[in-house]
C-alpha positions as CSV (number, residue, x, y, z in Angstrom):
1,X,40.9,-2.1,114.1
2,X,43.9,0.1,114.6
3,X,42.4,3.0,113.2
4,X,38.8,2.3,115.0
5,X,40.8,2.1,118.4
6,X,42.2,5.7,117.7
7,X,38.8,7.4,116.1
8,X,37.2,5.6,119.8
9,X,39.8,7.0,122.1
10,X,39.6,10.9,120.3
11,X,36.3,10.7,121.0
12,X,36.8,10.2,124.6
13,X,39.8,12.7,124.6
14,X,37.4,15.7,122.9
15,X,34.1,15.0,124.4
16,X,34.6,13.0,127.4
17,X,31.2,13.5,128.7
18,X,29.2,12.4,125.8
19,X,27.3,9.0,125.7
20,X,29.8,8.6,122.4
21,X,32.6,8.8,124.7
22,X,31.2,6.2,127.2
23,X,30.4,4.1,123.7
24,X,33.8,4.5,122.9
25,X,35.7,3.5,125.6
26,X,33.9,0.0,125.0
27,X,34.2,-0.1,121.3
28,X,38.0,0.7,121.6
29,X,38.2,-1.6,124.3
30,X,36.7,-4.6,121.9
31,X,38.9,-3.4,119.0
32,X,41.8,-4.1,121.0
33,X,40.1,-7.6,122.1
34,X,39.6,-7.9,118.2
35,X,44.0,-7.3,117.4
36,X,44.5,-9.4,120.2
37,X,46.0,-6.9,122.4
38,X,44.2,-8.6,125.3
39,X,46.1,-6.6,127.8
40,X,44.9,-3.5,126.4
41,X,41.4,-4.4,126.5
42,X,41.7,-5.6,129.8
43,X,43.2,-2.0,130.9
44,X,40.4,-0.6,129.0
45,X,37.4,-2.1,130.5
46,X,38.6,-2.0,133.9
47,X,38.9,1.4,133.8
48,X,35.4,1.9,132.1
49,X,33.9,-0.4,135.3
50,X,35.8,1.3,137.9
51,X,34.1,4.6,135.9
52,X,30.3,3.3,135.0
53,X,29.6,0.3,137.5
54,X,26.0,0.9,136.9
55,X,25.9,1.4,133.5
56,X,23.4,-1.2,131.3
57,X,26.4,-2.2,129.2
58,X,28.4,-3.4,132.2
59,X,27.3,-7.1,132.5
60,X,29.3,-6.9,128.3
61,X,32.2,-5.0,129.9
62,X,32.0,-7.8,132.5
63,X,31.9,-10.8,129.4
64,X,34.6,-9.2,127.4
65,X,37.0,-9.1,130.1
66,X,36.5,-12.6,131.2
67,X,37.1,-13.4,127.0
68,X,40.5,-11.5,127.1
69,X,41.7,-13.8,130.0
């Protein structure tokens, strides 16, 4: 997962007005989920809420936060 979590977050860092880049913060946020790092996740998808509250993926942003608590 450590070396999804980093090919996720360059994508956000080089195009971070893509769809890939909304994808990514979500996939990175789940591979963190995935190593445990439930802190990072939870830093993750909060940020990706507070960014894309109407986005059709946020009711599984919403699931995978309540999982990391």
């Amino acid at each position: 997962y450590k070396d999804a979590i980093e090919k996720f977050e360059d994508i956000e860092r080089t195009q971070p007005f893509s769809d890939w880049a909304t994808r990514g913060q979500i996939m990175a946020a789940y591979g963190h989920y995935r190593q445990g790092d439930y802190d990072a996740a939870i830093a993750g998808l909060e940020r990706f809420i507070k960014l894309h509250p109407a986005h059709p993926q946020a009711a599984y942003v919403f699931y995978l936060r309540a999982m990391c608590y």
